[in-house]
Structures are given as structure tokens and as C-alpha cells.
C-alpha positions in Angstrom: -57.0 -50.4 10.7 -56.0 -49.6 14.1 -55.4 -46.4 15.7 -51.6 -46.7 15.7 -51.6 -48.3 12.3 -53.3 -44.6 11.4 -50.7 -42.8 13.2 -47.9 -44.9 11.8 -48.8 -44.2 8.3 -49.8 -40.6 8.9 -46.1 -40.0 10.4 -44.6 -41.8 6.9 -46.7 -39.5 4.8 -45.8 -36.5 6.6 -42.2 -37.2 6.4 -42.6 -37.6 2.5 -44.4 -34.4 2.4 -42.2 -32.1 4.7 -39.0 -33.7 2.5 -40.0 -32.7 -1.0 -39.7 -29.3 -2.1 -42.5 -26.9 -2.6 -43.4 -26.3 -6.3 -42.0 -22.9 -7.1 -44.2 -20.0 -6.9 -44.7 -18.2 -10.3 -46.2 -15.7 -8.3 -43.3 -15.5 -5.5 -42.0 -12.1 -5.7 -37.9 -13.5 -5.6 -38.4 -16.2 -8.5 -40.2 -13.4 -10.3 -37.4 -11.1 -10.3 -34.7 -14.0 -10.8 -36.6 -14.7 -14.1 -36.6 -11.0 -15.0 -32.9 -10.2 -14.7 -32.1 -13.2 -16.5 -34.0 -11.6 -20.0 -32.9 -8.5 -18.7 -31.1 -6.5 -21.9 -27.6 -5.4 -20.9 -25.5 -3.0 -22.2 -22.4 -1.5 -21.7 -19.9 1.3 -22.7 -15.8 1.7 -22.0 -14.8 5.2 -22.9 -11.4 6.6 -23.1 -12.0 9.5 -20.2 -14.8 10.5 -18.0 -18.3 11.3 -19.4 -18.3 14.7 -17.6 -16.0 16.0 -20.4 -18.6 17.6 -22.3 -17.2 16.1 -25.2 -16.4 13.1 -27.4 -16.8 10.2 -24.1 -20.2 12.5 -22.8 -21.2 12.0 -26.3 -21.2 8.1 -26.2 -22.6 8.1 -22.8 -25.5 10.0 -24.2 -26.2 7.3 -27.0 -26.2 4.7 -24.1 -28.6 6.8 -22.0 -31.0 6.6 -25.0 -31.0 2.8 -25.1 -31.6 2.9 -21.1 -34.6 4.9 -21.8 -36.0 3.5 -25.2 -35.6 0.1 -24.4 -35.3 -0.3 -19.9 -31.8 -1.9 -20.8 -29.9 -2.4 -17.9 -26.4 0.0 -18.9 -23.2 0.2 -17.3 -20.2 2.5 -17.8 -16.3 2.4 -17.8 -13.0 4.0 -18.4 -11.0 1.2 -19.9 -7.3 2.0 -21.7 -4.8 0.1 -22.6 -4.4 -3.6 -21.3 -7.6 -3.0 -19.4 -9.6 -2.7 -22.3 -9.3 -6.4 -22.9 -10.1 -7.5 -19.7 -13.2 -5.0 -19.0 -14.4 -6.4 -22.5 -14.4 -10.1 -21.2 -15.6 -9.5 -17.8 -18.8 -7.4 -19.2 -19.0 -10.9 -21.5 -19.1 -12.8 -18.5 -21.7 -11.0 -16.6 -24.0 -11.5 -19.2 -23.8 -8.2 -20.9 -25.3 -8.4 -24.3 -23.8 -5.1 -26.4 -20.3 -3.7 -25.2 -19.5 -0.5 -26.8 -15.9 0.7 -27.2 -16.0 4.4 -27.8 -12.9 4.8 -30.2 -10.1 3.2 -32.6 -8.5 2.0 -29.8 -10.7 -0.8 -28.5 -11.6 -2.8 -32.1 -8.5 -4.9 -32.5 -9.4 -5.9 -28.7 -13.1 -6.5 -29.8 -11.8 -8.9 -32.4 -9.9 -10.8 -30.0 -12.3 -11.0 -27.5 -15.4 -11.4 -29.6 -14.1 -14.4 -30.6 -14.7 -16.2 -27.1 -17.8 -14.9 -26.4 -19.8 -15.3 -29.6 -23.5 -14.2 -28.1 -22.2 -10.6 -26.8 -21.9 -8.2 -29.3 -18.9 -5.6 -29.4 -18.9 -2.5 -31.6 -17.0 0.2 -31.6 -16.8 3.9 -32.6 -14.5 3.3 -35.8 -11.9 1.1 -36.7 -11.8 -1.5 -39.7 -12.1 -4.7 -37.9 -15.3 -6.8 -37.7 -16.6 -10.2 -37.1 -20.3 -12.0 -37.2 -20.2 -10.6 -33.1 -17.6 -7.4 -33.9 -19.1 -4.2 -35.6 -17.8 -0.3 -35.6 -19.4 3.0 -36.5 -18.1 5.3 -39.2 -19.2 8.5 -37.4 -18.4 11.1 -40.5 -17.0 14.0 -38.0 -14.8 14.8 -41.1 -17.9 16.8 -42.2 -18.5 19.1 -39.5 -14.5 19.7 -38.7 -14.5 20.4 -43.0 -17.1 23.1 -42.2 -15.4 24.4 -39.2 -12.1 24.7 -41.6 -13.8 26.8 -43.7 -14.9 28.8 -41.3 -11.5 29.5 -40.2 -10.1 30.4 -43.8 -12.6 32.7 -44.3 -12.0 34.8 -40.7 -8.6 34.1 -40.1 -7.1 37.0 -39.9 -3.0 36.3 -39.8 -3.5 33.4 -42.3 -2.8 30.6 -39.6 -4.7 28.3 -38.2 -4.1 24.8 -36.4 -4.9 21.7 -34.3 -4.4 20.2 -31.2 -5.1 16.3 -30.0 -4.3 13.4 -27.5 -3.3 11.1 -29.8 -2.9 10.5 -33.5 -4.9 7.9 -34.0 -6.4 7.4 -37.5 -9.7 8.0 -37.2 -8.4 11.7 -35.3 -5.8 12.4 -38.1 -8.6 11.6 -40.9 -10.3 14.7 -39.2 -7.4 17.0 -39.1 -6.9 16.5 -42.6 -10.5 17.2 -43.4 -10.3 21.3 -41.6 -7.7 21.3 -43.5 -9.2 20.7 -46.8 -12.2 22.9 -45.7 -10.0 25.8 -44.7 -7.9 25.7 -48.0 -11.0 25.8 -50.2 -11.8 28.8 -48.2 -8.6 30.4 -48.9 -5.8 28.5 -51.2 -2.8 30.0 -49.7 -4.0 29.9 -45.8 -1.1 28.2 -43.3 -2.6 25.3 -42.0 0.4 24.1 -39.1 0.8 20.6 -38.8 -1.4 19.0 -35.6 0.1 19.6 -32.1 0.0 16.3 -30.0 -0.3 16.4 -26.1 -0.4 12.6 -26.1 -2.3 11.9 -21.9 -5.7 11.5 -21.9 -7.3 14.2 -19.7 -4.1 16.2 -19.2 -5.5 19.5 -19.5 -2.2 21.6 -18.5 -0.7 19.8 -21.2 -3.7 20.4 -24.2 -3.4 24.2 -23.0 0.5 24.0 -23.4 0.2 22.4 -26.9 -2.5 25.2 -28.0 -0.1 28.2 -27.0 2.3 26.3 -29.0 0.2 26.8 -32.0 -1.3 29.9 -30.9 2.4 30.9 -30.6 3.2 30.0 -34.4 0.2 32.4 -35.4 -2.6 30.5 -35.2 -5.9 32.9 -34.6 -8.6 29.2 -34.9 -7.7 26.8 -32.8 -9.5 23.2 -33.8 -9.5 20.1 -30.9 -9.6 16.7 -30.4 -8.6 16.6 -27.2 -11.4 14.6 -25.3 -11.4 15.6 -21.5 -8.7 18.0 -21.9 -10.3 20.6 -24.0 -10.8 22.8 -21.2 -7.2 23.7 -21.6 -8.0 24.4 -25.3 -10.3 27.0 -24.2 -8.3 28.6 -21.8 -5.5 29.5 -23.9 -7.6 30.5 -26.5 -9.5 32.6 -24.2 -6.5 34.2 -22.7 -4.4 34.8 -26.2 -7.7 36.3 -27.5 -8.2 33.8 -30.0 -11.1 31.5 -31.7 -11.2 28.0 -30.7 -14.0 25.1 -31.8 -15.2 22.6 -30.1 -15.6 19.1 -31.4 -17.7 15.6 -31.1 -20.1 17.2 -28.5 -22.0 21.4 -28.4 -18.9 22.8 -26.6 -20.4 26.0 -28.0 -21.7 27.6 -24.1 -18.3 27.0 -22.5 -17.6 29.4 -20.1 -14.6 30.9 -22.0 -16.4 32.5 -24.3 -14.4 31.7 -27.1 -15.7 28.9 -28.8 -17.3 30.3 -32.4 -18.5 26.6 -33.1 -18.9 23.4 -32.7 -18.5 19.7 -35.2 -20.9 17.0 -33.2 -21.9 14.0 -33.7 -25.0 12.9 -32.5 -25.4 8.7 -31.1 -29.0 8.3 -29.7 -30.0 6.6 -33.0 -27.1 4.9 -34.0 -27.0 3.1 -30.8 -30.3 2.8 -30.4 -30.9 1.6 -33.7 -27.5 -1.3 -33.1 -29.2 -2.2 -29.5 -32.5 -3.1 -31.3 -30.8 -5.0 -34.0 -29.0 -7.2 -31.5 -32.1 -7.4 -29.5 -33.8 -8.8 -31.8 -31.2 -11.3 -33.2 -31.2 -9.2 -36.7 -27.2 -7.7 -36.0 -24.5 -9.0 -38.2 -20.9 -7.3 -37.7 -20.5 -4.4 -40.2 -19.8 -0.8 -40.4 -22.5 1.6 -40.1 -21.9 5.0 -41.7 -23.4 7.9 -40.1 -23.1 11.3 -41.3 -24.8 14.3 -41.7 -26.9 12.9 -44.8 -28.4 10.7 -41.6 -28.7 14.0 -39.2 -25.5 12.4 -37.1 -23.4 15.1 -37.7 -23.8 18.4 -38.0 -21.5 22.2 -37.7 -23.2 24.3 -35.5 -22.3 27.9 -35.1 -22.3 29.4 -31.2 -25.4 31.8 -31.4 -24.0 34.1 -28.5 -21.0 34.7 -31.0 -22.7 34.7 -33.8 -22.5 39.3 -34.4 -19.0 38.2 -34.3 -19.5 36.2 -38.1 -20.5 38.7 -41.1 -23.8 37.6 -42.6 -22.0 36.7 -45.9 -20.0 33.9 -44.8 -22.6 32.7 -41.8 -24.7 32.2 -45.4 -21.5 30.8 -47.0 -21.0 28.2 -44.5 -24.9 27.4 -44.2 -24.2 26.5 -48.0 -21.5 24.4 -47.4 -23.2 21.9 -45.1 -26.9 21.6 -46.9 -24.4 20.3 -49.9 -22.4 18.1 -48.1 -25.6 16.8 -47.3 -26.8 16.4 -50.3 -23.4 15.3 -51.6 -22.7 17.8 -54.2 -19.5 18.3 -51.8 -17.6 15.4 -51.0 -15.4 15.6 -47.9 -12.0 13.9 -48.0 -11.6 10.7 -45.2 -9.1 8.4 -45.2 -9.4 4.9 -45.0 -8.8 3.1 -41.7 
């Protein structure tokens, strides 16, 4: 073979070569990463108000936290209301997410809906009835603790009156209500219990302090809450009519205005830790997980710095109370929803 016949088929080869791509890299430092944030675990959480609150939506963003630093799951965080929910549901879908939490009543009928396109994400949400092979909720007992806190209140209440104050009267809030209401009339039989004072806007706090002078202006002396990101207002009227409030869902107990005797929590590291594992590992089938404080996820926890302010009999009393709603010698009334 000549020279240029060597030359000639040196130049084909070469072309052949420098056309074709070079085999990927498993060591290359981009395909790596690719691969990694493809079995990446995702999950996500829409909450009705900010997670600053200190409160029920701090509460959930706790639980997701957990997940983040049991399991290195990539997390993300929303507020979603309304007509949004829907969307922010399918777009978390979309991206690959593989839980998305939705931290209240409100977003399980839009779970079901959605969870129906999107079959390999899972949706849950804290409470509501609905559920699907992909569509769960939580059944966090809070009923329990606000019982306790109820009892509390007939046993101190000193004009005979207590009350409530919320957002909104969703079902899962109202099946609370109803519970420190039980709690306080086994305390006392003839206590006034006023009907539940509804502010109705997420995170309006001039209007939650509004609504609690409205009760604290019918004779209320306890003041009980379910008012999310707006509690603060709670607190101040409480604080400046010199009365008792609670806090609820999250340890409102070191608020600044000094007035909080107690708090009803629910705690969500291990439920959500224990759902994300589940659907990790392909074992998740849509139900409703119960969590109360037989489990340790909810508890009444009196506020220490207040504590001179409870006479020894009844801090004994309402010690009672929750070891047997533990043990279920007490049984807490919850409606259905």
C-alpha cells in the first residue's frame, strides 16, 4: 500500500472517529449528578399561611424538615389557597415531586382530583375524608389536647365564660371547638361556653384580635384559637384585657404576651416521616392515619413560666386527664368528617 493509500484511509477513519460520540463517562462529574437528581426523593408541602406563624403551618413545615434530614429528600414549600391549590398540586406533579402534602381540610377534595392524573405522586393531607390508591390524610387528634385545655378553663374560670376564636369553620376546626367544650363542661356543668367567633382571612391579625375582644367582651376570661398566622392578635387582646389565652397546634406557650397558660400541639416529624418512608419504598396505599396522643402526636402542655398561676390540685387534675385519654379510659368526642 502506498503512502497516499495510508493517508487516504487514515483520513476516512479519522472522520468516522471524530463523528461518533464519546461513550458517556460514568465517572463525569455532570452525568453523575444528572443520574442523582433523577432518584432524587422529592417532597413538597402547601400550607394555608406562612411557616413563621409559630403555629399550625410552622408545625407542618417542621414534619417536612424531618424528612429533609432523615432521608436527604429534596423539600419544597408553598402557600397555596383557593384555585391555586389545584394548580400548585399539578405543577409539584410535573416536576417530579414524589409526596405533596396539603396542610389542612381544604386541599383533599383537590388531592382527589388531581391525584387522579398523576398516579406515581402521592398527595396527603392533614384531615379530610377523601382518599384514593395515590390520595391519603392524617387524622391529627388535636381534639385531645384542646379537651384538656377546656378543662382547664372550667376549673379556673373565674366569671363562668369562656370562648373561641378561628379563621374559618372548617370541620376538622369545629370538631375541636366542640371538644374544649366538652372538656370544660365536665370541669364545670353549668360553665358558659359562647359559641366560636369567626374572623374568616387567613393571617388577618387586626381582625383575630377584634373577634377575641368580641368574646372577651361577652365575659370570656380563657380565650382558646385556631387562628393560624393570626394568633398574635389573640394574644394581644388577651394580654391587654388581662385575660388567659391558649395556644394551639404548635408550643405558643413562650409568646411574648405573657398570657398564654397552655398550649394543644400536635407533633408531625413521625407521621411524615413515617408516610415519606412508606412511599419511598413503594409500601403506601391511600388511607387515614390516626395520630393521637396514644401515639405521642398530641399532647396539652401547661406554660411552666405560668405555672404559680395554676393551684397544685387541678395542675394534678389535668395531668390525670391526659395519662387517661391516653390510655383511653376517657374518650374525647370528634366528629366525623
Amino acid at each position: 500500500m502506498t503512502v497516499k493509500h495510508l493517508l487516504s484511509l487514515f483520513a476516512v477513519l479519522c472522520v468516522v472517529g471524530c463523528s461518533s460520540a464519546p461513550p458517556e463517562d460514568p465517572h463525569d462529574v455532570k452525568s453523575v449528578s444528572s443520574a442523582e437528581e433523577k432518584l432524587k426523593f422529592k417532597v413538597a408541602l402547601l400550607t394555608p399561611g406562612p411557616v413563621s406563624d409559630s403555629g399550625w403551618n410552622a408545625l407542618a413545615n417542621d414534619g417536612l424538615k424531618n424528612i429533609q434530614s432523615e432521608m436527604g429528600a429534596t423539600i419544597d414549600q408553598k402557600e397555596s389557597s383557593g384555585t391555586k391549590i389545584a394548580d400548585d398540586m399539578r405543577t409539584y406533579a410535573q416536576q417530579g415531586y414524589n409526596v405533596v402534602f396539603g396542610h389542612g381540610f381544604e386541599y383533599n377534595e383537590p388531592a382527589m382530583k388531581v391525584g387522579k392524573d398523576f398516579p406515581n405522586t402521592v398527595f396527603v393531607t392533614s384531615s379530610g375524608g377523601g382518599t384514593a390508591k395515590n390520595v391519603g390524610a392524617f387524622r391529627f387528634d388535636l381534639e385531645e389536647g384542646f379537651y384538656v385545655a377546656g378543662y382547664l378553663a372550667g376549673l379556673m374560670s373565674k366569671t363562668g365564660t369562656i370562648g373561641s376564636v378561628s379563621v374559618q369553620n372548617y370541620p376538622s376546626i369545629v370538631s375541636t371547638l366542640k371538644a374544649y367544650a366538652a372538656g370544660a363542661k365536665a370541669a364545670k356543668p353549668g360553665i358558659n361556653v359562647l359559641p366560636p367567633v369567626y374572623f374568616g382571612t387567613e393571617g388577618n391579625i387586626a381582625a383575630a384580635k377584634s373577634a377575641t375582644e368580641q368574646v372577651i367582651g361577652a365575659g370570656a376570661d380563657f380565650v382558646i384559637h385556631q387562628a393560624n398566622a393570626a394568633a398574635q392578635g389573640v394574644f394581644d387582646a388577651c394580654k391587654e384585657k388581662k385575660v388567659y389565652a391558649f395556644g394551639s397546634n404548635s408550643n405558643q406557650n413562650s409568646n411574648p404576651s405573657g398570657v398564654v397558660i397552655g398550649s394543644a400541639v400536635i407533633s408531625t416529624k413521625t407521621p411524615f416521616l413515617e408516610l415519606a418512608e412508606a412511599v419511598k419504598k413503594k409500601g403506601y396505599t391511600g388511607s387515614i392515619g390516626e395520630y393521637a396522643m396514644a401515639n405521642d402526636s398530641i399532647d396539652f402542655i401547661l406554660n411552666p413560666a405560668l405555672q404559680d398561676k395554676v393551684p397544685a390540685d387541678i395542675q394534678t387534675k389535668i395531668k390525670d386527664l391526659a395519662a387517661d385519654i391516653k390510655a383511653g379510659k376517657v374518650k374525647v368526642p370528634k366528629d366525623k368528617f
